[in-house]
C-alpha positions in Angstrom: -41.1 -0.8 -5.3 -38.8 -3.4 -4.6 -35.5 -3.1 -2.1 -32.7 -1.5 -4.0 -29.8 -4.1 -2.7 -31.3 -7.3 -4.2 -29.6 -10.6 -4.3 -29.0 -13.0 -7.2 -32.0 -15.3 -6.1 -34.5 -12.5 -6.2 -33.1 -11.8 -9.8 -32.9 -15.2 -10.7 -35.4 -17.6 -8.7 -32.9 -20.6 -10.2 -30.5 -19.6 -8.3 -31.9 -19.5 -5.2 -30.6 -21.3 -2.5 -28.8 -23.7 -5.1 -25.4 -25.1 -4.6 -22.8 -23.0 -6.3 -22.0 -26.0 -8.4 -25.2 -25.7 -9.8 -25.5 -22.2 -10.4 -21.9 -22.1 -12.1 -23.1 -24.7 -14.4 -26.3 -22.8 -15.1 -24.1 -19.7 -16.3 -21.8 -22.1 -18.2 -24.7 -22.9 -20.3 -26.0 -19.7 -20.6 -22.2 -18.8 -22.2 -22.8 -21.6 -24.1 -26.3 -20.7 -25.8 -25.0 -17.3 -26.3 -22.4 -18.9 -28.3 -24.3 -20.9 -30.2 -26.2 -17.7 -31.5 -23.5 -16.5 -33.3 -23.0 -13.7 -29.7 -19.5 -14.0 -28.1 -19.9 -13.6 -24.2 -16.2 -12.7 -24.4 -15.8 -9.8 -27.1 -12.2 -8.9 -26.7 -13.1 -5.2 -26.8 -15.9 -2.7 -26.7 -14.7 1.2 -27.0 -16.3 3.3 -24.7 -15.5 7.1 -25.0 -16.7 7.9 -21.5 -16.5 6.6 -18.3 -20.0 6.2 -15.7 -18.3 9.6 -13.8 -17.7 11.7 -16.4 -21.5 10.5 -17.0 -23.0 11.7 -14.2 -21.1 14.8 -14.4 -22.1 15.7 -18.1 -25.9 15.1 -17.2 -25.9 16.2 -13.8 -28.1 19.4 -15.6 -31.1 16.9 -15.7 -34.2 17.8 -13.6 -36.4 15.1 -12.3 -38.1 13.3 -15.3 -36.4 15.2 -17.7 -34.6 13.4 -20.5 -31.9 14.5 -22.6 -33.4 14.3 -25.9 -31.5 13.3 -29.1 -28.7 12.2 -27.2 -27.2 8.8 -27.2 -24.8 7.4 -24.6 -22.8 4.1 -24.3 -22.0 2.4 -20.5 -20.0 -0.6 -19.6 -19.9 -2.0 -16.3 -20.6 -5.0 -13.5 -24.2 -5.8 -12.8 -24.9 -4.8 -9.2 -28.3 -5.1 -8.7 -30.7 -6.3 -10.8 -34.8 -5.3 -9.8 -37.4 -7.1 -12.3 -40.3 -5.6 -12.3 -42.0 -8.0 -15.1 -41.9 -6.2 -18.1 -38.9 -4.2 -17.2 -36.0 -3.7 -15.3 -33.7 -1.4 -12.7 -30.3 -2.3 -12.8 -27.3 -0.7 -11.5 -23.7 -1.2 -13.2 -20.7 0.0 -12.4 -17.3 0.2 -13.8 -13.8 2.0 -12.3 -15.3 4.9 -11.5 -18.6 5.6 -10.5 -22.0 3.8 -10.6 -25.6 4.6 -12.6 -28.4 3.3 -13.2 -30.2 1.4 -16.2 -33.6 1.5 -16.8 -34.4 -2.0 -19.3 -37.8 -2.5 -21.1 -39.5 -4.6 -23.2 -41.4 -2.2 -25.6 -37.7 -0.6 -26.0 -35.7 -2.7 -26.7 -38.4 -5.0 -28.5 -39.7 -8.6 -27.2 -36.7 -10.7 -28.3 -33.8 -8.9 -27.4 -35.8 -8.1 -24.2 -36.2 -11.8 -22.8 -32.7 -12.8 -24.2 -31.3 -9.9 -21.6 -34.1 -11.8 -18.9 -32.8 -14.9 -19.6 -29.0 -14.5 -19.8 -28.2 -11.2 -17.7 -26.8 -12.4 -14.2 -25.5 -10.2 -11.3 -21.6 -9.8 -11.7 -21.7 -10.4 -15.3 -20.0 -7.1 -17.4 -22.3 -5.7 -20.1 -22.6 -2.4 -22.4 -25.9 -0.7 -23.3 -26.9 2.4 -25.0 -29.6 4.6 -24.7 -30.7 8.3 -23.8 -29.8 9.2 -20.3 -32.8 10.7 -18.0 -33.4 11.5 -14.5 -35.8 9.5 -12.8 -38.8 10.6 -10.1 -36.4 10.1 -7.3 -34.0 11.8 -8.9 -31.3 9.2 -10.2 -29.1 9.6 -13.4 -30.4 6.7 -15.6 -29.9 5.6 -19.2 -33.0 4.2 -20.8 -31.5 1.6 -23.2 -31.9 0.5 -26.3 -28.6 -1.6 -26.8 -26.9 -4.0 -24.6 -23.7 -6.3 -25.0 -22.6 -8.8 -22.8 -18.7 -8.1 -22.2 -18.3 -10.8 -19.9 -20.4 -13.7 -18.6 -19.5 -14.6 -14.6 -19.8 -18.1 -13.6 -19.7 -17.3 -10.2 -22.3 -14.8 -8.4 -21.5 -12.2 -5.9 -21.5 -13.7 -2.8 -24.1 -13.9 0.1 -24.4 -10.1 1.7 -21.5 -9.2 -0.5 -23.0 -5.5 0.5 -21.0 -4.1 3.0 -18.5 -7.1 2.9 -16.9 -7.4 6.2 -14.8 -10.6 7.1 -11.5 -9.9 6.9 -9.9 -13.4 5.3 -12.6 -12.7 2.8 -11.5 -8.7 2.3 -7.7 -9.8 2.1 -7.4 -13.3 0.3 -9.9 -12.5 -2.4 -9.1 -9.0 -2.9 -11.0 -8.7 -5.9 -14.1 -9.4 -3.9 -13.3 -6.9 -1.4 -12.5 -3.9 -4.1 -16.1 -4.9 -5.6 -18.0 -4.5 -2.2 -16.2 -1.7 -0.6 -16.0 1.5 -2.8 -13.9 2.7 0.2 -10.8 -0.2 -0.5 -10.8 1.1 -3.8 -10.4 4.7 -3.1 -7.5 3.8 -0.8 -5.6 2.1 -3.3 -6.4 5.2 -5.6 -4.7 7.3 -3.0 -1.6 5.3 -2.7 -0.7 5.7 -6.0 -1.6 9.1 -6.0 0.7 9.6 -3.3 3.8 7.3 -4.7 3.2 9.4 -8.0 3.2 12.9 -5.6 6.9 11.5 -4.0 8.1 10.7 -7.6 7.3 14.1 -9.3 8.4 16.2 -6.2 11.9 14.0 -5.9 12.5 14.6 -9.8 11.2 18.7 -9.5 14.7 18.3 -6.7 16.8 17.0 -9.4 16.9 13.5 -8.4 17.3 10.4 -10.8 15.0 7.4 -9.8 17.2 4.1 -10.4 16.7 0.5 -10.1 19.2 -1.7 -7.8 19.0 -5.3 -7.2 16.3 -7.6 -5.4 18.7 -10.4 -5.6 21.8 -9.6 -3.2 25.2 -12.2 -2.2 24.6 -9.9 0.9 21.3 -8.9 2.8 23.0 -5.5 3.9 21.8 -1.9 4.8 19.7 -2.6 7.3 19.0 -4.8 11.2 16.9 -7.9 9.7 16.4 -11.2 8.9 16.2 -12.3 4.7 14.6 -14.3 3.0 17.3 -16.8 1.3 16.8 -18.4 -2.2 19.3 -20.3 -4.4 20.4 -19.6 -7.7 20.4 -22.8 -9.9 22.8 -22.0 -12.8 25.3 -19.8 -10.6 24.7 -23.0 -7.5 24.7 -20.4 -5.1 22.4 -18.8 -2.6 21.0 -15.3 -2.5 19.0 -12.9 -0.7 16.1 -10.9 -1.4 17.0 -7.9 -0.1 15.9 -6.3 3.3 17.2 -2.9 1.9 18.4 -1.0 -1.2 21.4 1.5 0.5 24.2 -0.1 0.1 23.7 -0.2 -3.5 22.7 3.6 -3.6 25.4 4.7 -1.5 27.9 2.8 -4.5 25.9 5.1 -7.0 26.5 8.6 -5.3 30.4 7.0 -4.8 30.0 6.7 -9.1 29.0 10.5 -9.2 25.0 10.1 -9.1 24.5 12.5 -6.5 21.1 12.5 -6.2 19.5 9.2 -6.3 16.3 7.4 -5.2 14.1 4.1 -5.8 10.6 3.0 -5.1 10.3 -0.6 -4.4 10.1 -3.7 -2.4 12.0 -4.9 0.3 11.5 -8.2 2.1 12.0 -8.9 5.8 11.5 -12.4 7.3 9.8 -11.3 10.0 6.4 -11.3 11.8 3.2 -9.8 10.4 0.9 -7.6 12.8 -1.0 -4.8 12.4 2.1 -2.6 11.0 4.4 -5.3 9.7 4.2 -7.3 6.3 7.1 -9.1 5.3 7.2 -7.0 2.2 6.3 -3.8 1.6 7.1 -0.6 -0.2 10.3 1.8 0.5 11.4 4.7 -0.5 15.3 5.1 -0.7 17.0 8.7 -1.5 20.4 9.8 -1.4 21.6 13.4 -1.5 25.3 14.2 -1.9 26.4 17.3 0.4 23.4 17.0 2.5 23.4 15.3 6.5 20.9 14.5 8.1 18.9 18.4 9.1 18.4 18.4 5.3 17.0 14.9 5.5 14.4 16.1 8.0 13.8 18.7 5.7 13.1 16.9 2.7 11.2 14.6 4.6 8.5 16.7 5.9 8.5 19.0 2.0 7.5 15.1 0.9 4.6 14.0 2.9 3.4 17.4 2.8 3.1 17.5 -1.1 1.8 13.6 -0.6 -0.8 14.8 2.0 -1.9 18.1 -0.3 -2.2 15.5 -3.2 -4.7 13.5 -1.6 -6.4 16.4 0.4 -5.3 14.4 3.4 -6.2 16.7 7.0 -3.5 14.8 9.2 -1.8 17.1 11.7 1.6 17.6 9.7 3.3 20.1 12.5 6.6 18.2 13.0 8.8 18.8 16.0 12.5 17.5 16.4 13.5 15.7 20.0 16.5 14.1 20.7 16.4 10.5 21.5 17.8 10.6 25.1 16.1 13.7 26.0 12.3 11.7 25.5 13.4 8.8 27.6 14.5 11.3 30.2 11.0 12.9 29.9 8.8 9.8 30.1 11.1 7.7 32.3 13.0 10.4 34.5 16.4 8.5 33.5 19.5 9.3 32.0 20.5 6.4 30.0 23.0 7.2 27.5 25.6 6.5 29.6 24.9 3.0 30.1 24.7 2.3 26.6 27.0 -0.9 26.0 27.6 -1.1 29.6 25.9 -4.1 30.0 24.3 -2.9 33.4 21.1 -0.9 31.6 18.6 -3.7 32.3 19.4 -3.1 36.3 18.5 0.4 35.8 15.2 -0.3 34.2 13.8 -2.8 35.9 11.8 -0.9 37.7 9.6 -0.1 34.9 8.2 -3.6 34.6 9.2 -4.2 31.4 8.6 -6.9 29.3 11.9 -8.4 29.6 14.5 -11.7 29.8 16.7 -11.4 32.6 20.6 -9.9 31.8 18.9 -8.5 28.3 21.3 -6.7 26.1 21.5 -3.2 26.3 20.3 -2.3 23.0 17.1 -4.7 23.3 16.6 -3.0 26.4 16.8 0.3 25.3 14.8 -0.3 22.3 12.0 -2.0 25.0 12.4 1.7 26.9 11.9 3.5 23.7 9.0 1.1 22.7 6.7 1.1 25.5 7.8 4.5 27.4 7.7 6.8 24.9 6.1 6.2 21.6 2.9 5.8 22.8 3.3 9.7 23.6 4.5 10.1 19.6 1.3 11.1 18.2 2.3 14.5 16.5 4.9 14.5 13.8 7.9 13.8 15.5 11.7 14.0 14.4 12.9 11.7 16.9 17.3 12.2 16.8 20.7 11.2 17.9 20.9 7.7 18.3 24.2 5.6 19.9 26.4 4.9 17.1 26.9 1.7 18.6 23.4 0.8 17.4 23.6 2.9 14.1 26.6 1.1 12.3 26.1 3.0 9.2 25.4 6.3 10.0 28.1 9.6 10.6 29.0 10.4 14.2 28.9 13.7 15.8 32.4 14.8 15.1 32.3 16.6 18.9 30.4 13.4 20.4 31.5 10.4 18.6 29.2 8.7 21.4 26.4 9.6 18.9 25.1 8.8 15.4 23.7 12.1 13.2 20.5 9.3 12.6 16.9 9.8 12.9 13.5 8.2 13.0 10.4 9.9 12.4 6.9 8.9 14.3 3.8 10.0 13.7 0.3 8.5 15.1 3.2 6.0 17.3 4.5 4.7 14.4 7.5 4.7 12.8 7.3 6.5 9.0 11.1 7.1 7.8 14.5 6.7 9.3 17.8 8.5 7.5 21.5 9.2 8.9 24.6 11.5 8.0 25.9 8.3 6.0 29.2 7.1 7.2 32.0 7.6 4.9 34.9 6.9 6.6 36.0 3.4 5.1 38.0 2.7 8.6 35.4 3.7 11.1 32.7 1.2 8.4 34.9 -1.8 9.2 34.9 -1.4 12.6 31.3 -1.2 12.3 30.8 -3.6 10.9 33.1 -6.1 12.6 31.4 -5.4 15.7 27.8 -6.5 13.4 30.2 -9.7 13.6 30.6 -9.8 17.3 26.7 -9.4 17.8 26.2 -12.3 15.7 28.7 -14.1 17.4 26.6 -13.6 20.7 23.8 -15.0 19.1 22.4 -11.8 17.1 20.6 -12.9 13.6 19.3 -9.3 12.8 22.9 -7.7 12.2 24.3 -6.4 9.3 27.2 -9.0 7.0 30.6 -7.6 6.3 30.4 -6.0 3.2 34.1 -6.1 1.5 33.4 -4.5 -1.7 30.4 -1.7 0.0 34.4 -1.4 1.7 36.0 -0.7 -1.5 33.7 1.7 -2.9 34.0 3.7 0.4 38.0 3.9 -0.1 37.6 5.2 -3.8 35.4 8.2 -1.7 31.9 9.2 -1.0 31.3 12.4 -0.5 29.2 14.0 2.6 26.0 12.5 2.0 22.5 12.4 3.4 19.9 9.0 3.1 16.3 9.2 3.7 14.2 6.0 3.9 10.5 6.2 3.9 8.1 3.3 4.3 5.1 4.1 1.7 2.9 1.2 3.3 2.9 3.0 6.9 2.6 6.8 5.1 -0.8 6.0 2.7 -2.0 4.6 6.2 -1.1 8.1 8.3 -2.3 10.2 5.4 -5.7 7.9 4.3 -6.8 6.9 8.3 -6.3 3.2 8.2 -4.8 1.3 11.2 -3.5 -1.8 9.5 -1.1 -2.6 6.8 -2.9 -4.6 5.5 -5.8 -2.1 4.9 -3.1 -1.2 2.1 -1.4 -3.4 0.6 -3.7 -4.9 -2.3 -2.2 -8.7 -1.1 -0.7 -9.3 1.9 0.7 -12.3 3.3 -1.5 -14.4 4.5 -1.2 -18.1 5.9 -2.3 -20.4 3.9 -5.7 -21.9 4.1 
């Protein structure tokens, strides 16, 4: 018996080795003649009642070479392979779900329609057939047919060793390719919306409303980023898409909404590496009367219910550290108080890090952080208390006003969610946020705008509240085993060709 993974030229000796110019205009005929016989190789529908899983499943009774008698079933799905074996035919077809095979022959389905399948069934195009399903010597779930449709004729063919497809321009430009090759792609994009549909359900079970806040913004506020800037043409003014959806949230709660959240996309103008894309998927919440111990909470009740929904078998232990206490550990220094001091890069620089001379404090803390201690971050770990110098929207410990009630949580070394005790002191936000100016002033692009009306809002009074942001991108790949960003969003940037 022929090889099971055969190409298009051993299904089509036309084909072989031609120029793809050629073979497209091959198939562009063969649409062609099919129109011209009063067939449409584009039917705009074809009801199907079951899909190729629930298929195998019903019949998954059969024996070897049994055959469920008096039973009709209808399949549509991509041609796969295709193995000619003169008078009849192995193919395999798949569609969303699963894969099976049919078994095509002449005495069947009678001389005519037989050769008319021969001569105008190519790999990648989309069919339907019918027949009675049976269980062949080896043991494969196949359909003997005695009807077929073509759905859809392809004009291009799958491409050379398409099995197994590995380059990964190929995998992430043409994406569609990539999702036909590797059943694995697929089922990680399953699992992501599993898991964003988890997060949904288990938010709303908690009483909170999901809302929608804008992508367009006057100011790219709630968050340490550059934007991406666009201009409005009938309003002749520019906007920004927005780096972050909290400030907007935060006016919500001020309205009375008191538990809030939204999915969606945020955009950073920033670099692209192996956990960056310059959009990507965040989850925003807010929770009136909560800080930020019932943030860590809801956190870890989320990507446990998101782990349990895709059977996910990541360690999910979490432990809470304070921030200082970990550099202390991995570095042997106290460093909180020479936060602001502009003398911390004199203390470090013994480590060797990667560093400009006279650095600021917070890049060299943040450099500290990076390569002293997250590499040890591989469990679950609430990592707290940052300098409220570096946090200028988050609540200060009342007792310590040297620190921000703020959070970030790692897990595998990277960092999944982030959430304060939100400031709501309207006074304590200007100052904040005037000192956002200063930075820029020195030469800072990544800080936060003056906000006058986020201001206002605060003055009319927001109540004690607790925010939670989760990345969704960097969860699906903790909870689904991928190590690149990219493994999960369906199209991420890429530079051009």
């Amino acid at each position: 018996m022929q090889n099971k993974e055969q190409t298009s030229a051993e299904q089509n000796p036309t084909e072989n080795a031609a120029p793809i110019e050629q073979i497209m205009q091959q198939r562009k005929q063969k649409a062609k003649d099919l129109a011209k016989m009063g067939i449409d190789p584009y039917p705009a529908r074809y009801k199907c009642e079951k899909n190729i899983s629930a298929l195998q499943q019903e019949f998954s009774y059969l024996e070897k070479e049994q055959m469920a008698e008096n039973t009709h079933v209808k399949a549509a799905g991509r041609v796969m392979t295709y193995r000619n074996m003169g008078k009849a035919a192995f193919i395999d077809i798949r569609d969303g779900y699963g894969k099976i095979q049919i078994y095509v022959r002449a005495d069947k389905l009678g001389a005519e329609q037989y050769k008319l399948f021969k001569d105008m069934v190519d790999l990648s195009d989309i069919i339907a057939v019918e027949g009675m399903p049976f269980r062949t010597k080896t043991n494969e779930l196949s359909i003997m047919v005695d009807k077929w449709q073509m759905l859809t004729k392809a004009f291009r063919p799958l491409p050379e060793k398409w099995h197994g497809l590995k380059d990964i321009e190929t995998r992430y430009r043409q994406r569609y390719l990539d999702l036909i090759a590797n059943n694995e792609v697929k089922d990680v994009f399953i699992k992501r919306g599993q898991i964003i549909s988890a997060i949904r359900r288990k938010l709303e079970d908690l009483n909170f409303i999901e809302v929608e806040t804008p992508v367009l913004q006057s100011l790219a506020g709630g968050a340490n980023a550059r934007p991406f800037v666009t201009h409005h043409n009938a309003l002749d003014i520019s906007l920004f898409l927005r780096i972050a959806p909290e400030l907007f949230l935060k006016r919500l709660v001020v309205g009375g909404m008191e538990r809030v959240f939204e999915m969606g996309r945020n955009f950073r103008n920033e670099g692209i590496d192996k956990n960056h894309n310059p959009e990507f998927t965040m989850m925003e919440l807010y929770q009136a009367y909560a800080d930020y111990n019932d943030m860590m909470d809801i956190t870890e009740t989320l990507i446990k219910t998101a782990a349990e929904k895709i059977g996910s078998q990541v360690n999910l232990n979490f432990r809470r550290a304070k921030l200082f206490d970990l550099i202390k550990e991995y570095t042997g220094l106290e460093l909180l108080q020479y936060v602001e001091t502009g003398k911390m890069y004199d203390v470090v620089k013994h480590l060797n890090l990667d560093l400009p001379e006279n650095a600021p404090d917070k890049k060299v803390l943040d450099q500290v952080f990076d390569e002293k201690v997250v590499p040890h971050l591989t469990e679950p770990t609430f990592v707290m208390d940052y300098p409220a110098i570096y946090s200028p929207l988050s609540k200060v410990k009342f007792e310590n006003p040297e620190i921000a009630e703020r959070f970030e949580l790692y897990i595998r070394g990277m960092e999944i969610a982030n959430a304060y005790s939100e400031l709501n002191d309207p006074e304590l936000q200007k100052l904040r946020f005037s000192q956002q100016m200063e930075a820029k002033k020195k030469g800072d692009d990544e800080v936060m705008p003056f906000d006058e009306d986020f201001i206002f809002a605060l003055e009319q009074g927001l109540p004690p509240t607790g925010g939670l942001g989760i990345g969704i991108d960097r969860l699906v790949m903790i909870l689904t085993g991928v190590e690149s960003i990219r493994e999960v969003i369906t199209f991420p940037a890429m530079r051009p060709e």
